[in-house]
N, C-alpha and C positions, 0 to 999 in steps of 0.2 A: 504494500500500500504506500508505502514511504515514497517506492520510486515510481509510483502509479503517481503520485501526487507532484514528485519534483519536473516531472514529464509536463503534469499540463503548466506546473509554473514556467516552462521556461518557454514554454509556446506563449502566453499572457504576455511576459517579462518583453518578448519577441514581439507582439502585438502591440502591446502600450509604448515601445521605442517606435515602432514603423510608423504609428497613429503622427508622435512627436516630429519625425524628418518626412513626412509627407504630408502630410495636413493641407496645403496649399495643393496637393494636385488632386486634378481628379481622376477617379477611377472610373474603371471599365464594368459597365454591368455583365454578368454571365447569365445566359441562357441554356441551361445545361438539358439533354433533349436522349431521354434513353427507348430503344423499342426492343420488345420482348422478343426473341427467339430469331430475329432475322438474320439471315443466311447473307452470302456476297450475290443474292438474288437481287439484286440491283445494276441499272442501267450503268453507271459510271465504275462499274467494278466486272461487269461484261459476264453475272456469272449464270444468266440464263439467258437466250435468245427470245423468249418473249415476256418477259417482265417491263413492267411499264410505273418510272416510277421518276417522272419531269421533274418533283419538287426535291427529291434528295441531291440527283444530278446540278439542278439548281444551284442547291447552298452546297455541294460540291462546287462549282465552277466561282462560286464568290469565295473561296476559303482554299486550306490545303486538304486534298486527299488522301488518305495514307493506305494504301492499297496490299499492303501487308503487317494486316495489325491484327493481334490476337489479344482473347482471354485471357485471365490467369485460374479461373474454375469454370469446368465446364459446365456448370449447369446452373440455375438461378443464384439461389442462396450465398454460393461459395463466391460468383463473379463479381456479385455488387458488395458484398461485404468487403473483399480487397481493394475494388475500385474507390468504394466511399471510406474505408480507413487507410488505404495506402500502405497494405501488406498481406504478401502472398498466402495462399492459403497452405503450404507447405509451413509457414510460420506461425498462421492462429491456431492451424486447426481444425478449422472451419470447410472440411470438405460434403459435406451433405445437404439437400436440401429440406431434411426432416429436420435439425436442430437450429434454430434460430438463435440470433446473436441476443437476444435478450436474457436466454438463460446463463451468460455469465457475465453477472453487473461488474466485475473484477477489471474483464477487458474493457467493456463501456467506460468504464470511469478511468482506466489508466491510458488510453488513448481518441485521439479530436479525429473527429467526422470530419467530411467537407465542409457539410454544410454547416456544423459549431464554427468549425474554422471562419468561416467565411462571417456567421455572425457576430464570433468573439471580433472581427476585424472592424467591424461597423456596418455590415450591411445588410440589410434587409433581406431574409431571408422566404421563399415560399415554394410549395411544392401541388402538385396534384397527379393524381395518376398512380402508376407503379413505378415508385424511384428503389425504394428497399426492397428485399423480398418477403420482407412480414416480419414482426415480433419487435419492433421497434416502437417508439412512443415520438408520432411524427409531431407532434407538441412540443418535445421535450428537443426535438432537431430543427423544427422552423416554424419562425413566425406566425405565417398564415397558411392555411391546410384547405384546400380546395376538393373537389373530387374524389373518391378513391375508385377501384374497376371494380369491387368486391361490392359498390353498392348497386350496378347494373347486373353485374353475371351471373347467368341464369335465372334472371328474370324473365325478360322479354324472352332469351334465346330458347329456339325450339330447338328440342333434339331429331334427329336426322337419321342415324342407325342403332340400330342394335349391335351391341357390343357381346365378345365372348365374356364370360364368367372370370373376378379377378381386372381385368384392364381397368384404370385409370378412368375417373369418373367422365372427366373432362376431353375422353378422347374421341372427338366428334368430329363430323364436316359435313358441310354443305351450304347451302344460301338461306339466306335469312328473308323475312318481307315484312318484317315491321318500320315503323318511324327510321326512317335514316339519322334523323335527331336525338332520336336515345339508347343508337349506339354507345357501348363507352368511352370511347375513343372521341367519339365526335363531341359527347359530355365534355370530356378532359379537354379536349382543342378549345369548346368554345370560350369556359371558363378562362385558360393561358390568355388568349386572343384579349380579353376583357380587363386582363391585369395590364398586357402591352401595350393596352391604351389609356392606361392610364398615369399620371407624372406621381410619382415615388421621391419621399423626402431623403431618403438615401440612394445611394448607390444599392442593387435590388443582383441579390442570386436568386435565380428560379430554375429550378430542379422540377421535370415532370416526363413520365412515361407513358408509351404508347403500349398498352397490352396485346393488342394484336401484327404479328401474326402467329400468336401464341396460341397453341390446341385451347377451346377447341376452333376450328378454320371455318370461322362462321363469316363468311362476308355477306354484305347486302347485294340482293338479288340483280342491281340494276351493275353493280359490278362485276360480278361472277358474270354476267351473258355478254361483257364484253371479250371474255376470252373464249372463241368458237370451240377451240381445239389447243390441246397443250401440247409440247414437246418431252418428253420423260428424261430424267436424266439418265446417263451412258453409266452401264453396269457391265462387271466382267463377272460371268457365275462361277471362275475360278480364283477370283480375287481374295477367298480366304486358304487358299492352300499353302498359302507361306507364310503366314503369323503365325504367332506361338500362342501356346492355350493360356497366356496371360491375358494376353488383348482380346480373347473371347470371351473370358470369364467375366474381366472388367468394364468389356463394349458390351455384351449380350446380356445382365444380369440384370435386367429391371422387367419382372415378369408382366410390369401396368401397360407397356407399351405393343404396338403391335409387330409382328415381325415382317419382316417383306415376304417369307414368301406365301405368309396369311392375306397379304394386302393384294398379290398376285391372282391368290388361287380364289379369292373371294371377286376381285374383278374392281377391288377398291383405288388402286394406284392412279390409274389417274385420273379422278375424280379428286383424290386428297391433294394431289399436285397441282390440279385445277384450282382447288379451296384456299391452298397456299397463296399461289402468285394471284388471285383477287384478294388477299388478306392485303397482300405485300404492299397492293394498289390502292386501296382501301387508306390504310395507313398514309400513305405520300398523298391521298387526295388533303386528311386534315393537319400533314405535314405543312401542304401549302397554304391552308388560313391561318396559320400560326407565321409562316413567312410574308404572308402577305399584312400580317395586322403587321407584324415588326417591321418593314418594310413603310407603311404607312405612319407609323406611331411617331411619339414623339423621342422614341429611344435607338432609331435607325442607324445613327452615328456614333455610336459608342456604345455599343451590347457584342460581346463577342459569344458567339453561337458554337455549341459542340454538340455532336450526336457521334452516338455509338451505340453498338447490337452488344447482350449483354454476352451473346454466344451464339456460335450459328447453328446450323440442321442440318441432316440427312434427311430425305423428303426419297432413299430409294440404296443413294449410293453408297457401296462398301455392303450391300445389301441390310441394308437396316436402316432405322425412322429412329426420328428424335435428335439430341445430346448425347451429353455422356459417353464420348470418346472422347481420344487424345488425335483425331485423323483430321486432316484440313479442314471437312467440312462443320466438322465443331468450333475451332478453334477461332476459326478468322470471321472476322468481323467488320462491317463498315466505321469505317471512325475518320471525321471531317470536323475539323476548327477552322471557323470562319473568325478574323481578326479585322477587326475595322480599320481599311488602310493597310491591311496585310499582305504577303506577299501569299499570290494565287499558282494552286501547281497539283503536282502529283507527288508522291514520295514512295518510291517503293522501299526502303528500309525497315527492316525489323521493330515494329512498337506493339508496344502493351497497352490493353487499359487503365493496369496501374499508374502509367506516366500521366491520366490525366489530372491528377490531384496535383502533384509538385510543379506541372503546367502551368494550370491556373493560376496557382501560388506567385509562377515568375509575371505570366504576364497582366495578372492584377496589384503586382507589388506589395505581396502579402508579406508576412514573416514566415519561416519556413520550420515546416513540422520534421520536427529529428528523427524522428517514429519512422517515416515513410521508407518505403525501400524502392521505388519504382524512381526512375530516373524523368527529369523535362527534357521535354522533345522540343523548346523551342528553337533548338539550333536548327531542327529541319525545317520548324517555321520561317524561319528564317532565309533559309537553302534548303531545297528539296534533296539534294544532294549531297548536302555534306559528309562528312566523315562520321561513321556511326561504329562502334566498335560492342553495341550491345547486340544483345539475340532476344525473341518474348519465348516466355516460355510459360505453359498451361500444364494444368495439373488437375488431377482426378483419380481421390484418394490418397492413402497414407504411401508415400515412395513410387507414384507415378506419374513421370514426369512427360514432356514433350518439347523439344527443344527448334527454336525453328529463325532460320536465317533469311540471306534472299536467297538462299539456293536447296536448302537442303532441311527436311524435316526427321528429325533423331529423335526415338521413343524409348523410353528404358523401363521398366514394370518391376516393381517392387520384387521379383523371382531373379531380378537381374538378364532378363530374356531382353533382346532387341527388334526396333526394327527404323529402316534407313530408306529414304527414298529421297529422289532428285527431281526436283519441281521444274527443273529445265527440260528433263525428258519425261516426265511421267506425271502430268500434275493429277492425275486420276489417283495417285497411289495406289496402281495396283502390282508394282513390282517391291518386293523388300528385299535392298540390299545388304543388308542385314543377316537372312535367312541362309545355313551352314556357314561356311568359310567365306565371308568379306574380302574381297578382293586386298589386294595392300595399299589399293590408290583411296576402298573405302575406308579401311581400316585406320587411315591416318584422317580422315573424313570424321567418322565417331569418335577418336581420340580428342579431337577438338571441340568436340560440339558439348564431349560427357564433361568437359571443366565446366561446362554453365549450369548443370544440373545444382538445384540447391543442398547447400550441406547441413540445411535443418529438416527433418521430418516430423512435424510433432504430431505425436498420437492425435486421432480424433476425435474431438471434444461430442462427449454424450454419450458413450457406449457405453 
């Protein structure tokens, strides 16, 4: 507790000096912008050929792109808890989505949120939507509390099929035909839209999440019929003969989800693929009355904008649905900082969502939380290009790790089993180079990638 308590003093200590040598400037407001489960199924990251999604691409083209940016947990709970305290989940603990950060007051009190951060600094803090994954007291982190998706879902929504016995309550799809209005998402838009217009006595963080395209893949009807016909993503039916029964155990072990070849043999696939990329479109329609109020509003010039996916999907490939791997299609994620007056681009470098806490930090002219472990990515804001000498790396569970560059994605599984693949020839992963004897060109390949792996593993909290 001693050093729970010296911690947040020297963050205060930190804050009450930056308050005294800044006070004459002003600050940048943040619009902080999270959506639930989306994949690089987006137009400006090329990761489906009929995805339709103008407003992300958008505030892509007014900001930096970061076209290889991952997680640090693959799955709700664990992603945003690292992202909003700004440490890996190999260090809290924190890898599941059944145990919420509220059941240990120990960590809440001996390390600052963002969004405390952001209030202890002076500013006005507000939130709506899904920004946590639950168990928090959005009270006790911001200001004013708008929306949550939990007061809309499964109201209105009609269920669509019959599920086997055991799957996950929530795991649904199809089109919707009620009010377009009381969707939740469109809820959470209008309320953000309402704040952006309106003039704020401080400088204003606003943190709020898009729930969809999060199971279940309910879009509204007048959406879904704009997509006639889908395209399915490219499956190899040999692509698990070279993992090891680590990455089965750990990718195949949630019995709520459905399997692909249930999805197959039922006739479900693409129809859910369909339900997806109208989710996806869905989403960027009340992306853009949020861009467009800010756009309009009196905060146009000085609000720096960031959105990120808290984690991506499989919707087929590697043959399975959902999270909850360590394979591309989990890990990577859309992530765009728009800076007012910033420099506009692409970055294909290695980032994490961790970096966007100590980000902020830089280019709001915070004081800087010791705690954090994720590095600021302003130098690529800066230069898309620069010199980047980190790697992200994503995790799922106690000692499984994924390590991933611009070229090369290296998996290591708590049995110590590997596996290796080259995003230059294979972005599919469905070769692992890894599997027997590594060549010596890869083997010095793995050598380099296994120093990034973390040297903490802490047990998981709740068991």
């Amino acid at each position: 507790m001693i050093e729970a308590i010296r911690a947040i003093a020297v963050v205060l200590l930190a804050i009450f000096l930056t308050k005294e040598t800044r006070a004459e400037e002003p600050r940048s407001n943040v619009l902080l912008i999270a959506v639930d489960d989306l994949n690089d199924w987006v137009g400006c990251l090329g990761g489906h050929p009929q995805t339709n999604t103008p407003n992300i691409d958008r505030l892509a083209a007014r900001g930096m792109l970061f076209t290889n940016a991952h997680c640090q947990g693959t799955m709700c709970n664990p992603s945003r808890i690292s992202l909003l305290w700004g440490r890996r989940p190999s260090s809290t603990g924190f890898y599941s989505n059944r145990y919420p950060v509220s059941k240990e007051p120990e960590f809440l009190s001996s390390h600052v949120g963002l969004p405390a951060h952001f209030a202890a600094s002076g500013y006005k803090t507000l939130t709506a939507g899904k920004v946590f994954h639950g168990g928090v007291s959005l009270k006790k982190q911001f200001h004013v509390v708008g929306p949550r998706p939990g007061q809309w879902l499964r109201g209105a929504d009609k269920k669509v099929h019959d599920k086997p016995a055991g799957w996950h309550g929530i795991w649904d799809f199809g089109p919707q035909d009620y009010d377009e209005s009381k969707f939740t998402d469109h809820v959470v838009a209008t309320w953000v839209t309402e704040q952006l217009g309106n003039k704020h006595d401080k400088p204003f963080f606003l943190a709020f999440g898009f729930y969809r395209p999060h199971v279940p893949f309910f879009p509204p009807r007048r959406v879904y019929d704009r997509f006639k016909s889908v395209q399915l993503p490219r499956i190899d039916d040999n692509d698990w003969n070279d993992i090891p029964d680590a990455a089965r155990k750990v990718s195949m072990s949630n019995p709520k989800i459905p399997t692909h070849d249930w999805m197959r043999q039922e006739g479900r696939w693409n129809e859910a693929v369909h339900c997806y990329l109208a989710s996806v479109r869905w989403t960027d329609e009340q992306l853009g009355r949020v861009l467009d109020a800010l756009e309009k509003g009196p905060h146009a010039k000085d609000t720096i904008v960031v959105l990120f996916s808290d984690h991506g999907y499989h919707l087929g490939e590697k043959q399975r649905w959902s999270k909850f791997s360590l394979w591309e299609r989990t890990t990577r994620v859309p992530l765009i900082i728009s800076v007012p007056n910033g420099v506009k681009g692409k970055s294909d470098r290695p980032v994490e969502l961790l970096s966007i806490y100590p980000t902020l930090i830089d280019l709001c002219g915070l004081p800087a939380n010791p705690k954090l472990e994720g590095v600021s990515i302003q130098p690529l804001l800066e230069n898309p290009n620069a010199d980047w000498k980190h790697v992200a790396i994503s995790t799922l569970g106690q000692s499984n790790h994924a390590v991933r560059d611009e070229r090369w994605r290296y998996i290591q599984y708590a049995d110590g089993s590997e596996e290796l693949y080259d995003h230059y020839t294979d972005p599919h992963e469905w070769t692992n180079l890894a599997a027997g004897k590594p060549t010596p060109a890869h083997a010095v390949v793995i050598a380099r990638l296994k120093k990034h792996l973390p040297k903490t593993n802490t047990p998981q909290r709740g068991k």
